[in-house]
N, C-alpha and C positions, 0 to 999 in steps of 0.2 A: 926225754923232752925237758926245757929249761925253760924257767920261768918267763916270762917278757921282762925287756930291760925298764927299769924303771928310774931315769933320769932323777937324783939327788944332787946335795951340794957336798957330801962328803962318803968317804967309803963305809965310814961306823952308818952313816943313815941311809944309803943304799942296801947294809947288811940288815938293816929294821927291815927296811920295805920287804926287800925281797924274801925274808925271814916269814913276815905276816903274809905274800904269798904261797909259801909252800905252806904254811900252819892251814892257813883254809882250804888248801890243795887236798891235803893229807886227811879231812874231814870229808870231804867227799866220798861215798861208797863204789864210786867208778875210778878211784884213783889204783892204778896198775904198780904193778911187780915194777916195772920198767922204769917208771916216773918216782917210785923208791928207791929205786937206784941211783937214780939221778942226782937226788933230796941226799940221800948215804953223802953221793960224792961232795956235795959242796957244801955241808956238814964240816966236812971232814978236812976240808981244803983249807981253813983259817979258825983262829979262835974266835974273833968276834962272829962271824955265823953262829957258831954254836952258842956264845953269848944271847944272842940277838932271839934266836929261837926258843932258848929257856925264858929270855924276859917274855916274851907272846905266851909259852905256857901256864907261866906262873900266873901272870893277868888273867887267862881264863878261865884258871882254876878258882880265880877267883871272885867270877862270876856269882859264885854259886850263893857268896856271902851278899850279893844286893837284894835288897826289895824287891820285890815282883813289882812296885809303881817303877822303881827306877828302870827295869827292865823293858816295861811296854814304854817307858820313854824314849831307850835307846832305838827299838824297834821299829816305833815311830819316827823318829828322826832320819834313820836309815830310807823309811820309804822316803820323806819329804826331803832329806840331802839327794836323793836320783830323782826327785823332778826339777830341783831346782837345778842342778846339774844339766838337764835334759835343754830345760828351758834357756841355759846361759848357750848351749852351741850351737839352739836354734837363734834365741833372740826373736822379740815380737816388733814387728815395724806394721806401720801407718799403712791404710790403702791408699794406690793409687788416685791421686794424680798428686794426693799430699807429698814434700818430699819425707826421708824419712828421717828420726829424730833424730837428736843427737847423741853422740858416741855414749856407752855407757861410762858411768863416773870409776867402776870396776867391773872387776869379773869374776863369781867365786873360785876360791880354788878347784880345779881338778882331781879329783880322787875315784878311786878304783870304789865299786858298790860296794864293798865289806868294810871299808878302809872305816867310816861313821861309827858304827855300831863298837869295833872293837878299838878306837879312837877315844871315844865316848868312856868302854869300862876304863882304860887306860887312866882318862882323866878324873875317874870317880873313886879310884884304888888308894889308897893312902888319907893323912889328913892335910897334907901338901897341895894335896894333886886335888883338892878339892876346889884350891884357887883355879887352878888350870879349868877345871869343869867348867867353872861358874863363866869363866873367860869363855870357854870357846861357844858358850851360851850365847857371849854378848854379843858372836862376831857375825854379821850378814850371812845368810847362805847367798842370795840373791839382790845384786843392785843395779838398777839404770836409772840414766835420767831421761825424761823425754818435755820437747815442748815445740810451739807450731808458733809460725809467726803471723803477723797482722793480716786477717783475711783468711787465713787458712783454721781448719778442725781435722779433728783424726782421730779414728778408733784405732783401739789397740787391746791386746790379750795380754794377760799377764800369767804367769807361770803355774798358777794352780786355777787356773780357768776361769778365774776376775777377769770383769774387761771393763775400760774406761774411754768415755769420749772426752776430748779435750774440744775447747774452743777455741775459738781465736785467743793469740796473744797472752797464750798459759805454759807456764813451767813447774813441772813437778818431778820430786825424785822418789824412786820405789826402793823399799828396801825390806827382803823377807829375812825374817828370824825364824830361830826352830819355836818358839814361844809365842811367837806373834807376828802381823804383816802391817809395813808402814810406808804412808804415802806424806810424802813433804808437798804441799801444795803451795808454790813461792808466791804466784802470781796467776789470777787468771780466776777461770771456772771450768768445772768437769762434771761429768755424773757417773757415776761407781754403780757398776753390777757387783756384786760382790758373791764369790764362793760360798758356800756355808761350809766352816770349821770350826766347831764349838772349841777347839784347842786349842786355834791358833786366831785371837780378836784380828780385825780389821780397821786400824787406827789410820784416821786423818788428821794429819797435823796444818792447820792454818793459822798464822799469826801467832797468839796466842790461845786457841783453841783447839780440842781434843774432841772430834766426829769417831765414836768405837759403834762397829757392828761386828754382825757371826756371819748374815747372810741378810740381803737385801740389796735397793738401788734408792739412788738418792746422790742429790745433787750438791754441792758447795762451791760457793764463791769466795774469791778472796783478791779482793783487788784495789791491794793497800795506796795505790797512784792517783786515783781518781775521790777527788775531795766526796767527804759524806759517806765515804766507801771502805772506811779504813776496818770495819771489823769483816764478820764472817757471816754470809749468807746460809742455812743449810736446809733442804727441803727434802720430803720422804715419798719416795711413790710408790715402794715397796717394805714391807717387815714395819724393825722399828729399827732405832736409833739413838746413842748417849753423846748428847752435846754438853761441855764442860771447860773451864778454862784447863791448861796444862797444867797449871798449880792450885789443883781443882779443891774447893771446899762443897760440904752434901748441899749445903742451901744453893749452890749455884749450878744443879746440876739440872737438867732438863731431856725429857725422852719424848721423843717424836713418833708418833704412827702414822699410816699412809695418810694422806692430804694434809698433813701440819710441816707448818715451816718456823722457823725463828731466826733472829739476828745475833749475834755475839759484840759486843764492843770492843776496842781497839785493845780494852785490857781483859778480852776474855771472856765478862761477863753476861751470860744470856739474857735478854728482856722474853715477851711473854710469847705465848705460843701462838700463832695465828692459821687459818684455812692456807694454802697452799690457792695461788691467784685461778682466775678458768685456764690463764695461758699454759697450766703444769708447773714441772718444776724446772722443764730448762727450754723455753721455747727455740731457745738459736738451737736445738736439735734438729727443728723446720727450717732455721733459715728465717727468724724471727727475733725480733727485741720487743718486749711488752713496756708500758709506760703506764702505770697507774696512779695518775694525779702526782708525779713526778716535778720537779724544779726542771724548766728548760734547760741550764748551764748543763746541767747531769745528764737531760737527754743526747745533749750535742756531745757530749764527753764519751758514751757508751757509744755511739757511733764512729767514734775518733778508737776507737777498740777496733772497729773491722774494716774500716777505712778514711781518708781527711771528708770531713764533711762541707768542708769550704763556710762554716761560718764562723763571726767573728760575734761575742754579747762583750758590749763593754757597757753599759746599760745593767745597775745594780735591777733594778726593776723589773726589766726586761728581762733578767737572768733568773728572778725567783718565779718569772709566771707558773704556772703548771701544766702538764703535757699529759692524756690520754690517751693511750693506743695502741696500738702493732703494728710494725715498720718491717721491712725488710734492711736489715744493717747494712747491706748490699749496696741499696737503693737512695743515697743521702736526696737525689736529685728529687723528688717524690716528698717527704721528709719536708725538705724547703719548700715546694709547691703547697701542702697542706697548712706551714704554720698559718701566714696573711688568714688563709680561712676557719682557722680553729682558734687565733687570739689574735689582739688589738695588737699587731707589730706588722711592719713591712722591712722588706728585704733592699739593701742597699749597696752598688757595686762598688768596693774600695779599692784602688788599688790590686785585681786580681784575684779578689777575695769579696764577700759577701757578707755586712753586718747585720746583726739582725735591731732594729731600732723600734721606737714607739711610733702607731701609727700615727696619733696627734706631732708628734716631733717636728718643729719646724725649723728649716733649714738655712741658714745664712744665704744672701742674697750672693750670685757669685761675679766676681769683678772682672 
């Protein structure tokens, strides 16, 4: 019996692979008389095999010279490179009727289960190959990008059994390391279930802000478009949580417990901790937008998030009123029926569109 072909870019690195096949072949207690035969012949058949096969020996032997941490690390990676592995041929998409996201930004490479672990000693053997180590540390095991557009949300799983709901008009990119799991959150807002992995943190990047957990759920906004909006929302309904700028100093570090929220500013910098509102932490999970003593301009703007609201403030005045309440983002129609009743503004037809003015405002006489 012969190995399975394993497609390289040259004959010396097909003689690696298929070399580090028969090496783990030949460790196996079921491996036959027959299947030594085999190994005999294509040994035998060129030098660099027999090359390729001493180089695998010599590396395992020299196993024996790592740390036992280094060890459980390889081990470790081994399991976490075959789910990420698993995860990349399934790939997680959006339920129905959402469509689904977009194409992933890459795809890890493909490797055989043994291939990590003796990959790994490979790259820790020498004082050379230490560069290599540290490199293949840096490189993704697992990345996609996903995002929804105006009006649409979407849950999604992510590869070690995190799941995240997006909201409308959110982009973010995922990208798992052996070290650690990282979410780019460009645009938008989402809430994170998140795994517990004491080994590997659960980093949210927004703006300039650093959201790290091990295991919990919790929210974060980031919707640098929309004026007054430029920093980082982050609210906890589960565990805790380390809010921080990226270029994080101790005084500016802040930790969240379930019902506390805070803001980040545009450079990072957290302000003070506050309750988390009655509406939770991410009400459009209902199918809701909260408004707590809010600037109007802001509230028409977060509607223009899940669809056009049809109003126009050109009214400096009229754009700083403030707004109480929970809306259906859905619903703008609803929205404009309530303002006349909750402030001193009336609604005015322009042009196909809808101004929102003062209700004293008095109108030029018309010719």
């Amino acid at each position: 019996m012969r190995p399975p072909f394993i497609p390289t870019l040259d004959a010396a690195a097909q003689a690696r692979e298929t070399a580090l096949a028969w090496f783990v072949r030949r460790r196996n207690p079921a491996f036959t008389a027959a299947e030594e035969q085999d190994f005999q012949a294509w040994l035998a058949h060129d030098a660099t095999h027999r090359q390729a096969f001493a180089r695998w020996q010599d590396e395992w032997q020299a196993f024996d010279g790592i740390p036992s941490e280094m060890r459980h690390l390889l081990e470790r990676n081994l399991a976490f490179d075959q789910a990420m592995e698993a995860a990349s041929d399934i790939g997680p998409r959006p339920a129905a009727p959402v469509p689904a996201p977009s194409a992933p930004c890459a795809r890890p490479i493909r490797r055989r289960a043994f291939l990590p672990a003796l990959a790994g000693l490979a790259a820790v053997v020498g004082g050379s190959s230490l560069v290599l180590w540290n490199q293949s540390q840096a490189q993704p095991l697992y990345t996609r990008a996903f995002s929804t557009q105006r009006g649409q949300q979407a849950e999604l799983p992510l590869p070690d059994g995190s799941r995240v709901r997006l909201d409308t008009a959110t982009r973010l990119e995922v990208a798992y390391y052996r070290q650690h799991r990282e979410v780019k959150l460009l645009e938008g807002q989402a809430v994170f279930a998140v795994q517990t992995d004491t080994e590997r943190p659960f980093h949210v990047l927004a703006g300039r802000t650093r959201v790290t957990v091990v295991g919990t759920r919790f929210s974060v906004r980031h919707t640098p478009g929309i004026l007054g909006n430029e920093g980082v929302h982050v609210a906890v309904e589960e565990g805790r949580v380390r809010v921080e700028p990226r270029q994080a100093t101790q005084a500016s570090v802040v930790l969240l417990s379930p019902g506390q929220r805070s803001y980040s500013d545009a450079a990072g910098n957290s302000g003070v901790v506050l309750p988390v509102s009655a509406a939770g932490i991410a009400p459009w999970r209902e199918g809701r937008v909260s408004f707590d003593n809010l600037r109007l301009d802001r509230a028409v703007a977060e509607f223009a998030r899940y669809r056009d609201p049809q109003l126009l403030i050109h009214d400096e005045g009229v754009a700083a009123l403030r707004v109480t309440g929970v809306f259906d983002p859905m619903d703008p129609a609803t929205f404009r029926r309530v303002l006349p009743q909750s402030l001193p503004v009336r609604l005015k037809n322009v042009q196909g569109a809808i101004e929102v003015v003062r209700a004293d405002r008095i109108e030029p006489p018309k010719h």
